[in-house]
N, CA, C and O atoms as a Maestro MAE file, in Angstrom:
{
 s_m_m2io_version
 :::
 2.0.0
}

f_m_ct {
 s_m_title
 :::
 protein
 m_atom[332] {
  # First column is atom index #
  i_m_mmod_type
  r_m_x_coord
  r_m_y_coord
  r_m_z_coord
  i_m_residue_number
  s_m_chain_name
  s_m_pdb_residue_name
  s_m_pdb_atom_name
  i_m_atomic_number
  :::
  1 25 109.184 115.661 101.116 1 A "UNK " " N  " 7
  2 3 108.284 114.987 100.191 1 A "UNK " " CA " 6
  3 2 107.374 113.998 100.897 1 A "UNK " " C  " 6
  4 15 106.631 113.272 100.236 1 A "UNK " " O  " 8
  5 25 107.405 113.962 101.930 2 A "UNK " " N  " 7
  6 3 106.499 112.615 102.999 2 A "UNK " " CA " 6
  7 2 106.650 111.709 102.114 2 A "UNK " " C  " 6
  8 15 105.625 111.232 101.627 2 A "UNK " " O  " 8
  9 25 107.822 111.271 101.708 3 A "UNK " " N  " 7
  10 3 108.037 109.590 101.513 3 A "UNK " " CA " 6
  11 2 107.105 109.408 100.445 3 A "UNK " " C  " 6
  12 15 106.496 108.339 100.398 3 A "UNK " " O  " 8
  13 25 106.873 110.395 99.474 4 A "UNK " " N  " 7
  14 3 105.623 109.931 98.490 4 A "UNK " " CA " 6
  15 2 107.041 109.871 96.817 4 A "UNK " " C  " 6
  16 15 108.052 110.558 96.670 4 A "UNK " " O  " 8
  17 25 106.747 109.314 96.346 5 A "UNK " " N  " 7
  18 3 107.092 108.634 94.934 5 A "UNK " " CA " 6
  19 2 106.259 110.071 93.992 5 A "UNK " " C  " 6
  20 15 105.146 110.596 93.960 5 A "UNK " " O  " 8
  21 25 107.410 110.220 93.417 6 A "UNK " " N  " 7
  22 3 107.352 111.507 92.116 6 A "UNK " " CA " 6
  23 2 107.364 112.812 92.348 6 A "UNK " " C  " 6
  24 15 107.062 113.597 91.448 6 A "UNK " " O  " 8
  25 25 107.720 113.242 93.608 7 A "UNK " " N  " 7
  26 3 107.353 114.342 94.545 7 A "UNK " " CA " 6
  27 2 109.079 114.870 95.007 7 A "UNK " " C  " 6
  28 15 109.644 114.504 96.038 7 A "UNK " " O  " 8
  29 25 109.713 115.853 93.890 8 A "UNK " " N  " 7
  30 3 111.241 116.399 93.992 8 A "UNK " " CA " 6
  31 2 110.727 117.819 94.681 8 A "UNK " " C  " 6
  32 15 109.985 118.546 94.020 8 A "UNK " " O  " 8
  33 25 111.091 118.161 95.883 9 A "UNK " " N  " 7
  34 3 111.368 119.368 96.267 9 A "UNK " " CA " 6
  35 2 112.308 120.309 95.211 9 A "UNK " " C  " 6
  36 15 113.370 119.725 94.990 9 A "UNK " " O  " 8
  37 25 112.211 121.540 94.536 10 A "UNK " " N  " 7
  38 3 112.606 122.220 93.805 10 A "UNK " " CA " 6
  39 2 113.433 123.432 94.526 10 A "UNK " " C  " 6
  40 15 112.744 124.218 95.175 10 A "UNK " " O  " 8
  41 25 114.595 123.620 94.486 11 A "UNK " " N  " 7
  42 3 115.041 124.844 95.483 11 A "UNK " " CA " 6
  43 2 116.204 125.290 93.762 11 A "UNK " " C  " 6
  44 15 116.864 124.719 92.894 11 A "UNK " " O  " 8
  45 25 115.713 126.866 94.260 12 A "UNK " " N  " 7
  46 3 116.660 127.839 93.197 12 A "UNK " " CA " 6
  47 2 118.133 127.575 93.625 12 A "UNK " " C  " 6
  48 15 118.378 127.419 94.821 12 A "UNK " " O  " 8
  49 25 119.156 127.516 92.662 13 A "UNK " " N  " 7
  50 3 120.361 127.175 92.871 13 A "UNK " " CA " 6
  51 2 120.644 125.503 92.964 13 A "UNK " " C  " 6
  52 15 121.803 125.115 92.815 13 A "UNK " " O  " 8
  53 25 119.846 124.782 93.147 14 A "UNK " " N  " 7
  54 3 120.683 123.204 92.534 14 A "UNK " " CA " 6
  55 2 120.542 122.930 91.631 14 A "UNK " " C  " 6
  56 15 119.751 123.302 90.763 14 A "UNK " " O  " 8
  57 25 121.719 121.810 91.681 15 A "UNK " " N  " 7
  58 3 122.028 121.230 90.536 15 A "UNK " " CA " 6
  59 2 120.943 120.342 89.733 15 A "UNK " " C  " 6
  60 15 120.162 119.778 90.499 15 A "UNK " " O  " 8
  61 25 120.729 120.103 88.420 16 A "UNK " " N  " 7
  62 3 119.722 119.247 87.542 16 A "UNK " " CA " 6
  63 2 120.637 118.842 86.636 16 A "UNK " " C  " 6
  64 15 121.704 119.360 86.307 16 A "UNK " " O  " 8
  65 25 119.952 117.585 86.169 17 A "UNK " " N  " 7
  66 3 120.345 116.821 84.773 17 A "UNK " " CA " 6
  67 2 119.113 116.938 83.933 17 A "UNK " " C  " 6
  68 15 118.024 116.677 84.444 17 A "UNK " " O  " 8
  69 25 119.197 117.296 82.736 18 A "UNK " " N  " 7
  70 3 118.210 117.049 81.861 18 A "UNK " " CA " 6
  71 2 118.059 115.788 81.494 18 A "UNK " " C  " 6
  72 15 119.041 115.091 81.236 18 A "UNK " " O  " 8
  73 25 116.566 115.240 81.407 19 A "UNK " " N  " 7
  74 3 116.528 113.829 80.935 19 A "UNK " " CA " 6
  75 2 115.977 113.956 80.031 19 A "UNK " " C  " 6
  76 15 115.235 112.974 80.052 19 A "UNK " " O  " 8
  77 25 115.730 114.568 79.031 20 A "UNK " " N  " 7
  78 3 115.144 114.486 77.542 20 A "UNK " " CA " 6
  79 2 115.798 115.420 77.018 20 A "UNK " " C  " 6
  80 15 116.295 116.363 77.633 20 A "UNK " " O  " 8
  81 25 115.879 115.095 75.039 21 A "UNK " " N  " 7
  82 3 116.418 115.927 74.134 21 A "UNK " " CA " 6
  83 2 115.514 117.076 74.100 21 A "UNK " " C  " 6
  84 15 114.473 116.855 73.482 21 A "UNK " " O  " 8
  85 25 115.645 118.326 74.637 22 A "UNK " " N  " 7
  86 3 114.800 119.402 74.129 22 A "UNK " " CA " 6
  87 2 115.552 119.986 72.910 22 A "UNK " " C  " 6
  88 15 114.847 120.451 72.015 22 A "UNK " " O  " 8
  89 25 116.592 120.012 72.795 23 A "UNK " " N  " 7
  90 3 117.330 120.728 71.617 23 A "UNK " " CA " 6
  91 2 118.838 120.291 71.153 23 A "UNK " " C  " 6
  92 15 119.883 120.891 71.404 23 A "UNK " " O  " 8
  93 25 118.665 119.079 70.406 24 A "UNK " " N  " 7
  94 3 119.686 118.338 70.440 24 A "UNK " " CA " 6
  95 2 120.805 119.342 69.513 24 A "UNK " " C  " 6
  96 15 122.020 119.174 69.617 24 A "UNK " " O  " 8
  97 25 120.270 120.274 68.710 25 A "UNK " " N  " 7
  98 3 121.555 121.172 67.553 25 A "UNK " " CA " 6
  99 2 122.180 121.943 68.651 25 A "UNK " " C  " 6
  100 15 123.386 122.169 68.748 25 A "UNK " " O  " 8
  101 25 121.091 122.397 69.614 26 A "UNK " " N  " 7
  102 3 121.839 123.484 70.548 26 A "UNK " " CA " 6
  103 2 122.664 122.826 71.899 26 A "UNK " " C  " 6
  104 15 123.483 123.475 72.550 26 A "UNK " " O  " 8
  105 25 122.347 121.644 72.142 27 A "UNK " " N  " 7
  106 3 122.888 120.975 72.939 27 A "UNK " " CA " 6
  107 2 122.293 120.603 74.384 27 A "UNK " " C  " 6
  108 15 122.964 120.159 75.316 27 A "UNK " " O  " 8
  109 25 121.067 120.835 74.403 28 A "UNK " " N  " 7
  110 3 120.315 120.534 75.714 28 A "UNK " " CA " 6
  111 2 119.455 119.217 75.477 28 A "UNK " " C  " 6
  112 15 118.243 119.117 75.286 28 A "UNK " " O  " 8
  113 25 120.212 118.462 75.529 29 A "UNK " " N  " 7
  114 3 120.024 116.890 75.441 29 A "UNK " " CA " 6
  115 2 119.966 116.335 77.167 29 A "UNK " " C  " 6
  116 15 120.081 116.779 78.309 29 A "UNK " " O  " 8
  117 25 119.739 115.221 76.521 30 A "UNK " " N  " 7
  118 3 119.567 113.898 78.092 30 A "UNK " " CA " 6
  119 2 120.932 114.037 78.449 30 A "UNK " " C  " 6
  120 15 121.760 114.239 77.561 30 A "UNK " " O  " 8
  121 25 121.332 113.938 79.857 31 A "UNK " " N  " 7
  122 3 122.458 114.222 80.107 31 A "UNK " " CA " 6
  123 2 122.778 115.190 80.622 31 A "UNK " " C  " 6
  124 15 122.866 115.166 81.850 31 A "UNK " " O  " 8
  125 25 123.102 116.519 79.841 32 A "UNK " " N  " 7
  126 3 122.608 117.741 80.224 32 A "UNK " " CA " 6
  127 2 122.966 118.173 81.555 32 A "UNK " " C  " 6
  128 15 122.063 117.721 82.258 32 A "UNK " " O  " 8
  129 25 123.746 118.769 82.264 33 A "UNK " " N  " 7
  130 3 123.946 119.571 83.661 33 A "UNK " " CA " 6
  131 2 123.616 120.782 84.016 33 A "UNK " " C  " 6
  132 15 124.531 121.517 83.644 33 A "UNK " " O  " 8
  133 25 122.587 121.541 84.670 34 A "UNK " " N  " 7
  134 3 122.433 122.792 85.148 34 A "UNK " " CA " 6
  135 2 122.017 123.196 86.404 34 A "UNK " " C  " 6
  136 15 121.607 122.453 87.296 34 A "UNK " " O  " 8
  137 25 122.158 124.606 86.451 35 A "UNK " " N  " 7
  138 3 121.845 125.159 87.599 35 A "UNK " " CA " 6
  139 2 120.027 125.210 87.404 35 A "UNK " " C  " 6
  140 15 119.378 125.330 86.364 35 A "UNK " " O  " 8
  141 25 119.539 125.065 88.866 36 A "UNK " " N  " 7
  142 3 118.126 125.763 88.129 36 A "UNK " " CA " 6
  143 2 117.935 127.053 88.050 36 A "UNK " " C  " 6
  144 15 119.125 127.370 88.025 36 A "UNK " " O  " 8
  145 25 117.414 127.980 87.995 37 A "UNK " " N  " 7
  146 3 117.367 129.473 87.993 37 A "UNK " " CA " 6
  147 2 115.945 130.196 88.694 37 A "UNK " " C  " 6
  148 15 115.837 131.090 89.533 37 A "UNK " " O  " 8
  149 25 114.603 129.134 87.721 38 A "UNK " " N  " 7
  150 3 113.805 129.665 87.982 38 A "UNK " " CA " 6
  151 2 112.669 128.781 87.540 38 A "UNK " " C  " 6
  152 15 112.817 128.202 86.463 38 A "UNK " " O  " 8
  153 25 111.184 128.532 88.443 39 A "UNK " " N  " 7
  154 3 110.196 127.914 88.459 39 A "UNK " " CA " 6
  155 2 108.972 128.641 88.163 39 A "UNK " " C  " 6
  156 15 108.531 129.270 89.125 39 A "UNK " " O  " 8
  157 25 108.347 128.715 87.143 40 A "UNK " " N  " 7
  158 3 106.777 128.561 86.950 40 A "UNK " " CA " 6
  159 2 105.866 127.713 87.424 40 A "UNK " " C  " 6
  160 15 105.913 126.559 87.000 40 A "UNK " " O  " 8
  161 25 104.964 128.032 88.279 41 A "UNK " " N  " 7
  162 3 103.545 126.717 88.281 41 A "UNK " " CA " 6
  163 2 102.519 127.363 88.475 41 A "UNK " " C  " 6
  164 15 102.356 128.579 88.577 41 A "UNK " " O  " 8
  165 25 101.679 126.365 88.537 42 A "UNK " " N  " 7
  166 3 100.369 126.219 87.797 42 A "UNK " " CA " 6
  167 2 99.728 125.888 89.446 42 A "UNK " " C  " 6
  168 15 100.386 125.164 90.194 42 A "UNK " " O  " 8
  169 25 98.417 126.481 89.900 43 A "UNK " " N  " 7
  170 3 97.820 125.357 91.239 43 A "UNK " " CA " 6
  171 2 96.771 125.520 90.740 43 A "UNK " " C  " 6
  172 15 96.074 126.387 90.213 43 A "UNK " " O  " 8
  173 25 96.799 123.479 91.278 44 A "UNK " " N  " 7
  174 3 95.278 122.731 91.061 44 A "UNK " " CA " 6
  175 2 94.165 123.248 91.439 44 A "UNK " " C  " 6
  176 15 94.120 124.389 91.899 44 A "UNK " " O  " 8
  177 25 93.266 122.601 91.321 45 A "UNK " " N  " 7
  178 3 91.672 122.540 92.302 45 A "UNK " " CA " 6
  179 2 92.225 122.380 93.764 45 A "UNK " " C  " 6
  180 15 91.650 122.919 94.709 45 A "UNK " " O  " 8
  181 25 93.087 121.805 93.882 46 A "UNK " " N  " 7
  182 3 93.383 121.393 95.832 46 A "UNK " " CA " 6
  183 2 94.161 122.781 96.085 46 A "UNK " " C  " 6
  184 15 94.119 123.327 97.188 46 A "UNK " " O  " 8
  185 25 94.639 123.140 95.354 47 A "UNK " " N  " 7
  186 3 95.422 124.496 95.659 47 A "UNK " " CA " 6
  187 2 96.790 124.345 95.974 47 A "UNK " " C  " 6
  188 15 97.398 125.251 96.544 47 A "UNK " " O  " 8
  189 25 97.367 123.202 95.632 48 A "UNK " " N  " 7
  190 3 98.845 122.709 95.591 48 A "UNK " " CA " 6
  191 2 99.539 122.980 93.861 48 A "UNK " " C  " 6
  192 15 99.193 122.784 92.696 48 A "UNK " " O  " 8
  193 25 100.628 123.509 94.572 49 A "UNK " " N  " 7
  194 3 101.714 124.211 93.445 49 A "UNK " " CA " 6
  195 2 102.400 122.891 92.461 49 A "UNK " " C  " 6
  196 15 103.131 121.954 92.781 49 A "UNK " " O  " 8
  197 25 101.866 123.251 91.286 50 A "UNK " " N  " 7
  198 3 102.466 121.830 89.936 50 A "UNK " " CA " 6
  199 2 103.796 122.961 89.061 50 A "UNK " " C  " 6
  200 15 103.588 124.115 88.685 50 A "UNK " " O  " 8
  201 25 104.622 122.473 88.976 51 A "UNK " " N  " 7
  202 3 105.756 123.125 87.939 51 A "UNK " " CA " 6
  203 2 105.546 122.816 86.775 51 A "UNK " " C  " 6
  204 15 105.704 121.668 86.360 51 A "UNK " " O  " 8
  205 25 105.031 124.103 85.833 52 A "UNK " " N  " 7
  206 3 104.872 123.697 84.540 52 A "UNK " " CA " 6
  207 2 106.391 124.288 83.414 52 A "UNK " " C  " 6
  208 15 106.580 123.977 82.238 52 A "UNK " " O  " 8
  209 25 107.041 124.968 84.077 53 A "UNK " " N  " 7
  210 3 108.394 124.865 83.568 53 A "UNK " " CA " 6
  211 2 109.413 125.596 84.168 53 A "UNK " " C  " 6
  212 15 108.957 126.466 84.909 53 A "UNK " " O  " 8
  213 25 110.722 125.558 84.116 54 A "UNK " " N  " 7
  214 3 111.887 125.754 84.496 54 A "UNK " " CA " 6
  215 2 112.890 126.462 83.689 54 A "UNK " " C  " 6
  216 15 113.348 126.037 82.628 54 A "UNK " " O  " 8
  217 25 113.240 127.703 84.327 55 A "UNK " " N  " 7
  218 3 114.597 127.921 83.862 55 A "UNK " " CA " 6
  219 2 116.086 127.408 84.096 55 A "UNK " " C  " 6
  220 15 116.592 127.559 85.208 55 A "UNK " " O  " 8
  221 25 116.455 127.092 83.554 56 A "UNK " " N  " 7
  222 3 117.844 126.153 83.884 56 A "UNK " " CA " 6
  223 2 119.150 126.546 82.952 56 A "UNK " " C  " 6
  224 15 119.115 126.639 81.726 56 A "UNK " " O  " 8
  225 25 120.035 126.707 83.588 57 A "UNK " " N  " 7
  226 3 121.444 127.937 83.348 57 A "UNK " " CA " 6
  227 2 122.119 126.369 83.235 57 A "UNK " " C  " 6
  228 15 122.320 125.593 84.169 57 A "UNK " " O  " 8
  229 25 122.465 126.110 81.457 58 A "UNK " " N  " 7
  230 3 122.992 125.215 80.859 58 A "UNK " " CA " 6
  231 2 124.463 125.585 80.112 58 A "UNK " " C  " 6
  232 15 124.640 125.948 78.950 58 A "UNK " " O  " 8
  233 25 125.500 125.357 81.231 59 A "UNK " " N  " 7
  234 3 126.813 125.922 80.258 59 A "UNK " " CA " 6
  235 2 127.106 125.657 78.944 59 A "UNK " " C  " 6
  236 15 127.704 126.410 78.175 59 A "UNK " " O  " 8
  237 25 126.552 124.277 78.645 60 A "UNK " " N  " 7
  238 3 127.243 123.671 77.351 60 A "UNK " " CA " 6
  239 2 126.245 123.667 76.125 60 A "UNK " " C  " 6
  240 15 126.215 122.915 75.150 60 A "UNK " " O  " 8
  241 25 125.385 124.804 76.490 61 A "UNK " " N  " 7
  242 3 124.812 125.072 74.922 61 A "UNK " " CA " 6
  243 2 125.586 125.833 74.625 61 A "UNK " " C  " 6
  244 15 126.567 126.324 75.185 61 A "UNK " " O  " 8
  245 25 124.817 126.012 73.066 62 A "UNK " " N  " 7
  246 3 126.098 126.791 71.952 62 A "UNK " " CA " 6
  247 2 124.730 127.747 70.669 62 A "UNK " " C  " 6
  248 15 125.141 128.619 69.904 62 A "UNK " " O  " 8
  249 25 123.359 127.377 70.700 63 A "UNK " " N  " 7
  250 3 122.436 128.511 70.240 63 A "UNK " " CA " 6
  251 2 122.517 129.600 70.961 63 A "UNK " " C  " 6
  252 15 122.912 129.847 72.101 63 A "UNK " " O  " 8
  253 25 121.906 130.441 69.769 64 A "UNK " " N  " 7
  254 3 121.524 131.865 70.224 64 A "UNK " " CA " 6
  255 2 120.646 131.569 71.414 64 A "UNK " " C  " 6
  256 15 119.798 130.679 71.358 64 A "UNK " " O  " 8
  257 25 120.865 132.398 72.625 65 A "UNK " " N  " 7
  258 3 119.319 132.683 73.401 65 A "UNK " " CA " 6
  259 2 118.252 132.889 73.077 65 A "UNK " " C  " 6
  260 15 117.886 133.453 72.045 65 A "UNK " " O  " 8
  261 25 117.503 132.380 74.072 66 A "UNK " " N  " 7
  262 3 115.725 132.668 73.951 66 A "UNK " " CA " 6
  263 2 116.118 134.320 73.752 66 A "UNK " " C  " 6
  264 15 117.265 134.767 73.781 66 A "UNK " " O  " 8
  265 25 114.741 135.188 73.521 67 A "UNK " " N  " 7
  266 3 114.361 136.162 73.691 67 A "UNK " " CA " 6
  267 2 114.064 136.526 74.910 67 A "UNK " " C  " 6
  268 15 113.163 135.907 75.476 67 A "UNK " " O  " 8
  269 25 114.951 137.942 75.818 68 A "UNK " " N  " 7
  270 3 114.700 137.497 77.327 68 A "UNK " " CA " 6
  271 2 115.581 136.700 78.642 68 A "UNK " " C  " 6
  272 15 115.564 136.934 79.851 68 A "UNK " " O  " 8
  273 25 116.179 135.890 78.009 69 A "UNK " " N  " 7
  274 3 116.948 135.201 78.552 69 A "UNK " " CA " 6
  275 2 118.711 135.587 78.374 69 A "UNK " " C  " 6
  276 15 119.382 135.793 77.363 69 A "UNK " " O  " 8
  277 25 119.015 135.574 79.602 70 A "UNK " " N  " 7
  278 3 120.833 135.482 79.425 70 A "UNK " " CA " 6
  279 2 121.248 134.065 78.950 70 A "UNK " " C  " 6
  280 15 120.653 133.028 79.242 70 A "UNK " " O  " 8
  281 25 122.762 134.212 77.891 71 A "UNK " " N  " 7
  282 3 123.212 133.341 77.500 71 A "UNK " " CA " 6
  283 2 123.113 132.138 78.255 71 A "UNK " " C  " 6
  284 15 123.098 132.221 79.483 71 A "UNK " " O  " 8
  285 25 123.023 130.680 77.511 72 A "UNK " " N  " 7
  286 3 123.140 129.186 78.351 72 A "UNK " " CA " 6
  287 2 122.013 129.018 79.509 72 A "UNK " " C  " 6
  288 15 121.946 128.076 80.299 72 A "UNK " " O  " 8
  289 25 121.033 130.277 79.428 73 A "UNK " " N  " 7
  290 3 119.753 129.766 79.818 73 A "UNK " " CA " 6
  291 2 118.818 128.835 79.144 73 A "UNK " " C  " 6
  292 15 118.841 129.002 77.925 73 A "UNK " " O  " 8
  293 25 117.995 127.899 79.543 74 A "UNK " " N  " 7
  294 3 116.864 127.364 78.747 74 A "UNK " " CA " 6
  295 2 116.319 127.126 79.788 74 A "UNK " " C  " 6
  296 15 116.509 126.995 80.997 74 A "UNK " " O  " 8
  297 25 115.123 127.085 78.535 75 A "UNK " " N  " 7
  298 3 113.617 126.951 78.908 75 A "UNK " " CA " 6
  299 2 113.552 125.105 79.345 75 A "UNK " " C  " 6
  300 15 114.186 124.323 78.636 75 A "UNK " " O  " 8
  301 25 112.820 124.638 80.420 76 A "UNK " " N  " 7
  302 3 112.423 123.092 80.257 76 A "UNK " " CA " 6
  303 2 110.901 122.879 80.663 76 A "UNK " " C  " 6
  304 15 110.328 123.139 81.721 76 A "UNK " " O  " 8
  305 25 110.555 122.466 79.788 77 A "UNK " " N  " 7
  306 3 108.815 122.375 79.821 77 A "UNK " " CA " 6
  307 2 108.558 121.053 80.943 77 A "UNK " " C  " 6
  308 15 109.349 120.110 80.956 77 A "UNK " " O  " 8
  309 25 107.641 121.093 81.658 78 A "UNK " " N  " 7
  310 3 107.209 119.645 82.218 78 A "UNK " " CA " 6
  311 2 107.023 118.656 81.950 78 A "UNK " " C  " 6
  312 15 106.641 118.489 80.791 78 A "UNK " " O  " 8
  313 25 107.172 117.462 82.815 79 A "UNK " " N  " 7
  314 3 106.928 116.105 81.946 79 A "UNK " " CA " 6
  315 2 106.311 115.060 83.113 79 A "UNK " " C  " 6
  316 15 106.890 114.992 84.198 79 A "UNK " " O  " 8
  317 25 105.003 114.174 82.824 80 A "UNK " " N  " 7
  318 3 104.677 113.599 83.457 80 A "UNK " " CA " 6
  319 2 105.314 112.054 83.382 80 A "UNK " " C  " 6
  320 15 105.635 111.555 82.303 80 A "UNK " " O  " 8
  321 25 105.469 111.289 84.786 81 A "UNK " " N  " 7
  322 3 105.208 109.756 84.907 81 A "UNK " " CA " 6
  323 2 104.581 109.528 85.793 81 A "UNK " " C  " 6
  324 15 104.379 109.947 86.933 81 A "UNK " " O  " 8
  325 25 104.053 108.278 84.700 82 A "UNK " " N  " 7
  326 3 102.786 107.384 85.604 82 A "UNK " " CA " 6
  327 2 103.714 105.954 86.256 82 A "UNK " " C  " 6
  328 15 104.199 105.013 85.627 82 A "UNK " " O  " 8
  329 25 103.721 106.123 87.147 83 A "UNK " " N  " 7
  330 3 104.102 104.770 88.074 83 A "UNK " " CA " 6
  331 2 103.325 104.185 88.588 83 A "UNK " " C  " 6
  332 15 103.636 103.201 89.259 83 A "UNK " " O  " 8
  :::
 }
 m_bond[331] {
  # First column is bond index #
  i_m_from
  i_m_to
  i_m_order
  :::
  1 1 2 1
  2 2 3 1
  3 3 4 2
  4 3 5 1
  5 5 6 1
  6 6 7 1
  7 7 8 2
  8 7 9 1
  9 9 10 1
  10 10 11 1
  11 11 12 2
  12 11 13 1
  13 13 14 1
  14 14 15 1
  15 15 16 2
  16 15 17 1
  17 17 18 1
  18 18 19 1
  19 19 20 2
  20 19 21 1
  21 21 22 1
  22 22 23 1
  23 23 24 2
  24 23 25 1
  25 25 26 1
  26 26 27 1
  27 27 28 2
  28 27 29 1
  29 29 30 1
  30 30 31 1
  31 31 32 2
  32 31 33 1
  33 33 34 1
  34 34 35 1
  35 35 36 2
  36 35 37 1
  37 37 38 1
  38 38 39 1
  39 39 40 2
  40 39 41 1
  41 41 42 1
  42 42 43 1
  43 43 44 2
  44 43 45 1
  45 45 46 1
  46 46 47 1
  47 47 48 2
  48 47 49 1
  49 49 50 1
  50 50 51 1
  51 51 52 2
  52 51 53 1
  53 53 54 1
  54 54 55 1
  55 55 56 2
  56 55 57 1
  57 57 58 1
  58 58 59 1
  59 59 60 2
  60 59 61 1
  61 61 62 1
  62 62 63 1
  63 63 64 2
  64 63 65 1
  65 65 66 1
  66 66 67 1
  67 67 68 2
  68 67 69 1
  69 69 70 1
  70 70 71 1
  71 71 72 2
  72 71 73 1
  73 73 74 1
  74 74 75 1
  75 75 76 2
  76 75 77 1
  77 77 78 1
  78 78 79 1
  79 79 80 2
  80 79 81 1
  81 81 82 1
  82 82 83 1
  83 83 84 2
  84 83 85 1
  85 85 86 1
  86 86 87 1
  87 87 88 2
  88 87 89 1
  89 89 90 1
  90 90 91 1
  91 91 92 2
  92 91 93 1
  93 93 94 1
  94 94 95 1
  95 95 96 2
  96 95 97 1
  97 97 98 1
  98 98 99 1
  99 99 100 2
  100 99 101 1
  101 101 102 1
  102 102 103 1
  103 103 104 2
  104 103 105 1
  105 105 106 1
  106 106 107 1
  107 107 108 2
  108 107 109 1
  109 109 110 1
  110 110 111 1
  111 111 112 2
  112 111 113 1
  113 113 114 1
  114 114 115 1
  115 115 116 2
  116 115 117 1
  117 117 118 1
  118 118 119 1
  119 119 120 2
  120 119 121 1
  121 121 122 1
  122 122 123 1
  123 123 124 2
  124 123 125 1
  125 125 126 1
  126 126 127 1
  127 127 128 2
  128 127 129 1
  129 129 130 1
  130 130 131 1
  131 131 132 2
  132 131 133 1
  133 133 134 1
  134 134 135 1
  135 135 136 2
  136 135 137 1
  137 137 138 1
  138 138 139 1
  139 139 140 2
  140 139 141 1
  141 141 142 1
  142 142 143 1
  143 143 144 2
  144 143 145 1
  145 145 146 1
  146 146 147 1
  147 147 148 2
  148 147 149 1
  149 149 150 1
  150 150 151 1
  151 151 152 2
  152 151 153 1
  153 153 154 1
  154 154 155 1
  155 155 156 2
  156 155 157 1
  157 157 158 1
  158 158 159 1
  159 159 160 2
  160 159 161 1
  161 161 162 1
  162 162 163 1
  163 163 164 2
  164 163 165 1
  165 165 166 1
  166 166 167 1
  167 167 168 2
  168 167 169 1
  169 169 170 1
  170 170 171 1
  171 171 172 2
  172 171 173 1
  173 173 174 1
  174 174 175 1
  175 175 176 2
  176 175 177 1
  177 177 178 1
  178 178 179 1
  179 179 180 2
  180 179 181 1
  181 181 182 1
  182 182 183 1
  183 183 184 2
  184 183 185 1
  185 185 186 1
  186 186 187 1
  187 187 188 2
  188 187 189 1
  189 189 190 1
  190 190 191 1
  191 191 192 2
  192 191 193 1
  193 193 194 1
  194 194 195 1
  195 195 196 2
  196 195 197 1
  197 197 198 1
  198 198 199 1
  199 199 200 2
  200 199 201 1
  201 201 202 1
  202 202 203 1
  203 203 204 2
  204 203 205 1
  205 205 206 1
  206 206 207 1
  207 207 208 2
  208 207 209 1
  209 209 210 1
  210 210 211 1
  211 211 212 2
  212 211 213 1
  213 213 214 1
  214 214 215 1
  215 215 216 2
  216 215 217 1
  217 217 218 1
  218 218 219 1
  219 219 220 2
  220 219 221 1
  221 221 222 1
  222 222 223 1
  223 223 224 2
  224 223 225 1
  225 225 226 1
  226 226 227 1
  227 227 228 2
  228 227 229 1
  229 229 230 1
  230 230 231 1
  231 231 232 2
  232 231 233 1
  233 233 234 1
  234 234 235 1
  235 235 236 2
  236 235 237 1
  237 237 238 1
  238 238 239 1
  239 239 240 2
  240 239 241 1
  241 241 242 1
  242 242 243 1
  243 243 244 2
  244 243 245 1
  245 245 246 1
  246 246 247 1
  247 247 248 2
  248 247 249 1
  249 249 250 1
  250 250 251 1
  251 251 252 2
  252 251 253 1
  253 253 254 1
  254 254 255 1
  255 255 256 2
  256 255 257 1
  257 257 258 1
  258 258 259 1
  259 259 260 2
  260 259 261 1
  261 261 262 1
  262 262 263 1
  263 263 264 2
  264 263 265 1
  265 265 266 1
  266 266 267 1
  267 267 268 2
  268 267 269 1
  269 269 270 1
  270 270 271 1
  271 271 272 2
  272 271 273 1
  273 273 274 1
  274 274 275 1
  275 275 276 2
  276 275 277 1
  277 277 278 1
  278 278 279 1
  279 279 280 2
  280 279 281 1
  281 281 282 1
  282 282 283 1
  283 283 284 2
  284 283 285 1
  285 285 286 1
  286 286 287 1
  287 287 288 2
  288 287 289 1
  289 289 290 1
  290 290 291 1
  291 291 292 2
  292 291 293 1
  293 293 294 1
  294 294 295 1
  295 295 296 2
  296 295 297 1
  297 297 298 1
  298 298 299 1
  299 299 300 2
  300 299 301 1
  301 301 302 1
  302 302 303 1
  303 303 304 2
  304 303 305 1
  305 305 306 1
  306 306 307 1
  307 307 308 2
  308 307 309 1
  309 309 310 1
  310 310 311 1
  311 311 312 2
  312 311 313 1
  313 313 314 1
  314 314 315 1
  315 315 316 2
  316 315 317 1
  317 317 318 1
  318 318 319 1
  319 319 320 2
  320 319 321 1
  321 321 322 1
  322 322 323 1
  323 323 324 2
  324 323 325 1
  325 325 326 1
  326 326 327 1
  327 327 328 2
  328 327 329 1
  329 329 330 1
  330 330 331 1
  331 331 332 2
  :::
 }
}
């Protein structure tokens, strides 16, 4: 990350915590533990890769699956901070 602030290297297979409620009935709340699975992005005008969402293999949901997806997968959309 060259020592820069907001800048997580993303590698398939580690571990994540979810920090926001995306689906509090199904159970993918703040807190939240998963594997990641899989990355979507988006590149800028500079031609550098932005993650606009994530698949993430969440044991402790309890909804039906997405469409597409194997069980205790979810979807996690992006989220910006301004520091």
């Amino acid at each position: 990350t060259n020592q820069r602030l907001g800048k997580i290297p993303l590698v398939l297979g580690m571990p994540v915590v979810i920090c926001q409620n995306f689906d509090v009935e199904g159970g993918v709340v703040n807190g939240s533990r998963g594997i990641l699975k899989k990355i979507r992005y988006r590149v800028n005008s500079d031609g550098n890769r932005q993650a606009i969402s994530c698949v993430v293999h969440v044991p402790d949901t309890s909804n039906e699956p997405m469409p597409n997806l194997p069980e205790h997968d979810v979807v996690v959309l992006a989220d910006t901070t301004d520091m």
